[in-house]
N, C-alpha and C positions, 0 to 999 in steps of 0.2 A: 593583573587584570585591572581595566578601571572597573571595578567591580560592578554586577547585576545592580537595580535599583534597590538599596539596601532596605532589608525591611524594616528595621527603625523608623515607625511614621509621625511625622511633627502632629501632634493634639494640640493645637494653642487655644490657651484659656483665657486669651486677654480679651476685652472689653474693647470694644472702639470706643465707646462711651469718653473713655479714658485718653484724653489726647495727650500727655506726657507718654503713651507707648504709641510706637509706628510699627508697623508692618510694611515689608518689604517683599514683593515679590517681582523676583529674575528670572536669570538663563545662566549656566554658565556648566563648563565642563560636559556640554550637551545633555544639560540635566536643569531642573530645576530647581531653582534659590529661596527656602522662606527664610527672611529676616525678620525679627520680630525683637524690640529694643527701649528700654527707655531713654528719650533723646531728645533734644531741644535742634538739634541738627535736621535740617530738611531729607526730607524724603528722595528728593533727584540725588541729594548729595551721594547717601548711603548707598542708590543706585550705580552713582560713578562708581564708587569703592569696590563695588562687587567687580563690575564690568573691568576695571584696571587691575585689580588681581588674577582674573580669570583670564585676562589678555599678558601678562606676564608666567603665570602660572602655563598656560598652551604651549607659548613661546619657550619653555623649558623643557617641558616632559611630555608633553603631547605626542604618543606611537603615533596618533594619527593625522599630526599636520608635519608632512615632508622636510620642512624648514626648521623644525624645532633643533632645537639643540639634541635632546638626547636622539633624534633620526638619523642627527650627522652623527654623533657618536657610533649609534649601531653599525652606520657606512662607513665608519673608519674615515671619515674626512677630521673628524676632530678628536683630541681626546684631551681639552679645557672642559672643567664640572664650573658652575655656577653654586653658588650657595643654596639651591634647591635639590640640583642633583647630588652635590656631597653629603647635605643633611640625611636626605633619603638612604643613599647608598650607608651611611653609616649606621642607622637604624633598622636598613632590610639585614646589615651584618647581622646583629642581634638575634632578629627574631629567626635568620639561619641559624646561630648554633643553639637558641634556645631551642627548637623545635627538630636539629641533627639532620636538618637538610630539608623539611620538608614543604618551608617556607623558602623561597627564593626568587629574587627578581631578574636572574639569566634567565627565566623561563620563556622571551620572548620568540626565539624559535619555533617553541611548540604551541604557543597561543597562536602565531601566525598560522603554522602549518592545522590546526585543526579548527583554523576561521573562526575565534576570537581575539584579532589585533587589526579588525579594519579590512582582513581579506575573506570575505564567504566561502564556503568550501563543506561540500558533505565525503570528500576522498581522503580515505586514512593515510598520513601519513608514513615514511617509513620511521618508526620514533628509533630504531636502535645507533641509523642514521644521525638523529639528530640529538641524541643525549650526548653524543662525544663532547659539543661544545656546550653544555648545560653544565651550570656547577657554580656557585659564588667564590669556588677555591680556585677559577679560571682566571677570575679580574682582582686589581689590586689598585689602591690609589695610592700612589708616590707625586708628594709634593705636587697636589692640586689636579693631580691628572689622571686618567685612567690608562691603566694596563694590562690587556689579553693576553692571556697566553696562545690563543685562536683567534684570529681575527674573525673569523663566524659568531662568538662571542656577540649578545643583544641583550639591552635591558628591556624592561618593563615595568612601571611601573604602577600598571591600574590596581595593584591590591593596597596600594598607599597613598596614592598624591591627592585622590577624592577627599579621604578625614586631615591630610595638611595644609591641603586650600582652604578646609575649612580652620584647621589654626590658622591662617593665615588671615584671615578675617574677622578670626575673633580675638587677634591678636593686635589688627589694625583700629578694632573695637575699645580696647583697653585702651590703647595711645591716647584717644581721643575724649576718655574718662567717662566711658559708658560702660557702668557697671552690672545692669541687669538687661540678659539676651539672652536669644537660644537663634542662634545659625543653622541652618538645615540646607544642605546641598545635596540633594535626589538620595536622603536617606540616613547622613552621616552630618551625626548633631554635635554642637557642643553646645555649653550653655554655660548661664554664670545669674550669680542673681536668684532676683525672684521675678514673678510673672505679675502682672496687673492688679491680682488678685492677694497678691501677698505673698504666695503658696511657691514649691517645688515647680518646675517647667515639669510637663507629663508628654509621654511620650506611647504609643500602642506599639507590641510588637505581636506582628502578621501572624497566623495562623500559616504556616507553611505548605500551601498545596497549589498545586499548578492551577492557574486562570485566576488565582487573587490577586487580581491587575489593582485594582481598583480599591486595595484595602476592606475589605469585605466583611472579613472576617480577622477579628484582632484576640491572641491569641492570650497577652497580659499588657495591662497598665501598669506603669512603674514612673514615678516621682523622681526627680535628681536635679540637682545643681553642681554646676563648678567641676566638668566631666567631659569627656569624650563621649557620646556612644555612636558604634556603629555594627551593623548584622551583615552577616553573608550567609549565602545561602543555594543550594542547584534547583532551584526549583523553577525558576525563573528565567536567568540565561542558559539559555542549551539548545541543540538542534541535533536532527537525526542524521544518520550517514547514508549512503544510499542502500543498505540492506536494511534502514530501520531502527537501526541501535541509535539509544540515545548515546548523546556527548556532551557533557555538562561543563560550563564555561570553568569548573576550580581541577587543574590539573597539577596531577603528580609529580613534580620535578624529578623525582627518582627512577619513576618507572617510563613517566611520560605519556601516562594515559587519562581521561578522564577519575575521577574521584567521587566512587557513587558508593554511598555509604546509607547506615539507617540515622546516620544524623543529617538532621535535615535544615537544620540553621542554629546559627551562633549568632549571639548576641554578647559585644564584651561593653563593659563601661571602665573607662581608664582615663588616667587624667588627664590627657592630648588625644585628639580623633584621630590623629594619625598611628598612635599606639594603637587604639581600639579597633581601627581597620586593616593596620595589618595581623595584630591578634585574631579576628575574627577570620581571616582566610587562612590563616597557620592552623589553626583550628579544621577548620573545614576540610582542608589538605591532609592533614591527620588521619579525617574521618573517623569511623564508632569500635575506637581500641580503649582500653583501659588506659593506655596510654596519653589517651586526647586527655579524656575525665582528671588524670592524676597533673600531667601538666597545668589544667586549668583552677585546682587547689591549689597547687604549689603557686605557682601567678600571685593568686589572689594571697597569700601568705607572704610573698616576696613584693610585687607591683601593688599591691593592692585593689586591683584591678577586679570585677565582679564578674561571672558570666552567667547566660543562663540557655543554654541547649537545647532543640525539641529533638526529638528522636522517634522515629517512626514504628509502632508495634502494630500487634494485631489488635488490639483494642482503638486501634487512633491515631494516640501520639503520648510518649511520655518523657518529663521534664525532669532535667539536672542542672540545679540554678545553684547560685550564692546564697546562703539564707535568708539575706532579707530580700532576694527579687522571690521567695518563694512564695 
């Protein structure tokens, strides 16, 4: 999934005062871009940069521009990877076997068929139907290419390419010897540096309950540099079916149904955004087993990676973080 508007929300602390930092604000990935940087480099420039990653970046992976590359893959007109779709597909391998399947980017079948890949739809589909071709153990890349064992076989790639565009940004950020920034593309940060101020880049993460469109309510402050972060979350994208049942945009690869759990967002911080946002949908996908909780120490003792979980009780909401996002 290109994921819900993650809830990771940019707090920037810098001063306009301060004209060695710019702020930037885009478009890109049908989302919004804040760029915020120390830089001698113009303003339009920084804007190009966004617009020409964003226009390369669609061109590759975009479910939902017909022409992309990975469209013609799904259609079986192509099966040439570009160094965006290999990087990915070699990193969604990962967090498949780290999470035993529950992370997977064949998923796009069932995101179409339950109208989140671009086609609206409140009609169940038949999922038993369509798990035949679900599976990362279906496709295989041999010498640059890919290979189904189904040609029904589809990627997807919204639960990662949002936090690699944004490596990709803050990567073209470094080249050009800008050392302090924080990148925010509709939710999914990275950051390096310090901020205007001196200080860590800060960031609010949401209070998770439906209609907090608007940031309303923030649920923890947390300081970091030199990081990925990014949250997922059901609270946000989901629609009902025609009898009423919610359907929430993080589905099951396994079973291939919606993923409604008492945890109600993740929030990972890791050292690439694009780690952090597929961590954070692996997670999600998981949902509230002991299992999610144990994997997300283990992470943090292997990745170093931090995370910090809200979970829905009767009292509220209650939190399983890293110790120091406690």
């Amino acid at each position: 999934m290109f994921v819900m508007l993650a809830t990771a929300t940019f707090m920037w602390g810098c001063s306009e005062a301060v004209s060695t930092y710019k702020r930037v604000d885009s478009y890109a990935l049908g989302t919004f871009v804040q760029l915020t940087c120390r830089t001698n480099h113009p303003t339009a420039e920084l804007t190009r940069l966004i617009a020409e990653i964003d226009q390369e970046a669609k061109a590759s992976m975009s479910i939902f521009d017909e022409g992309s590359l990975i469209s013609r893959i799904n259609r079986n007109e192509t099966d040439s990877l570009d160094r965006h779709i290999a990087f990915n597909l070699e990193l969604a391998e990962k967090f498949y076997e780290l999470s035993d399947g529950a992370y997977d980017v064949t998923i796009k079948p069932l995101t179409s068929a339950w109208g989140f890949a671009g086609k609206n739809t409140s009609a169940e589909p038949n999922v038993d139907s369509l798990l035949q071709f679900v599976g990362f153990e279906k496709i295989a890349i041999v010498d640059g290419r890919l290979q189904k064992r189904d040609i029904r076989s589809e990627l997807d790639f919204n639960s990662i390419a949002k936090g690699y565009v944004v490596d990709l940004v803050a990567e073209r950020l470094n080249e050009m010897g800008i050392t302090n920034y924080m990148v925010n593309i509709g939710g999914e940060i990275r950051c390096k540096g310090v901020n205007a101020r001196g200080g860590d880049w800060t960031i609010g993460i949401e209070t998770p309950y439906e209609g907090n469109f608007e940031q309303e309510s923030i649920e923890k402050i947390i300081a970091i540099s030199n990081c990925g972060v990014a949250t997922s979350g059901n609270y946000r994208r989901f629609h009902l079916t025609e009898d009423g049942r919610k359907v929430a945009h993080t589905i099951d690869p396994k079973t291939g149904y919606s993923v409604l759990s008492d945890l109600l967002s993740v929030t990972i911080i890791a050292p690439t955004c694009a780690e952090a946002d597929a961590a954070a949908t692996m997670f999600m996908a998981m949902g509230s087993t002991e299992q999610t909780l144990e994997l997300a120490k283990q992470c943090e003792r292997e990745f170093g990676w931090r995370y910090y979980f809200i979970y829905a009780d009767n009292d509220g909401y209650r939190i399983e973080a890293s110790a120091s996002l406690r």
